[in-house]
Phi, psi and omega in degrees: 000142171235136200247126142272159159335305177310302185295334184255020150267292154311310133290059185274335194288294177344281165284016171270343178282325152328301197292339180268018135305325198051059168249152169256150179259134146290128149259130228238152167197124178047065156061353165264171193255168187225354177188188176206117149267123201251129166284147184283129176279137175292161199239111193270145197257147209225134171295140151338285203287022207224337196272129201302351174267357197284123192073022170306307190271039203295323185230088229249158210272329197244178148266185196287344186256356155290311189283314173305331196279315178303322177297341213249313171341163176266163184298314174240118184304144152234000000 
């Protein structure tokens, strides 16, 4: 859908209805677009334990303060 200004003081229930759409609007000011509003994707809710990093280190090679020292090192040895 494309909005001039004017329309997104006036039509506004228009677009809010696009966006209940999943359509996006272009906003046009003096015939060039100047944006696009995008509808918000809902936030999907995810478990802790559901996310792929949760238990990366289930079995881990170093301990915890080997693996920090490893992190913490400088880039380059000399």
């Amino acid at each position: 859908m494309k909005a001039s200004i004017v329309d997104l003081r006036y039509k506004t229930s228009d677009i809010l209805k696009a966006l209940d759409r999943n359509e996006s609007v272009t906003v046009l000011y003096h015939g060039k677009i100047k944006g696009i509003i995008k509808p918000a994707r809902e936030k999907s809710v995810l478990k802790v334990k559901d996310h792929p990093f949760f238990g990366m280190h289930r079995n881990p090679k170093e301990t915890v303060l080997g693996e920090l020292d490893n992190l913490r090192k400088p880039r380059h040895d000399l």
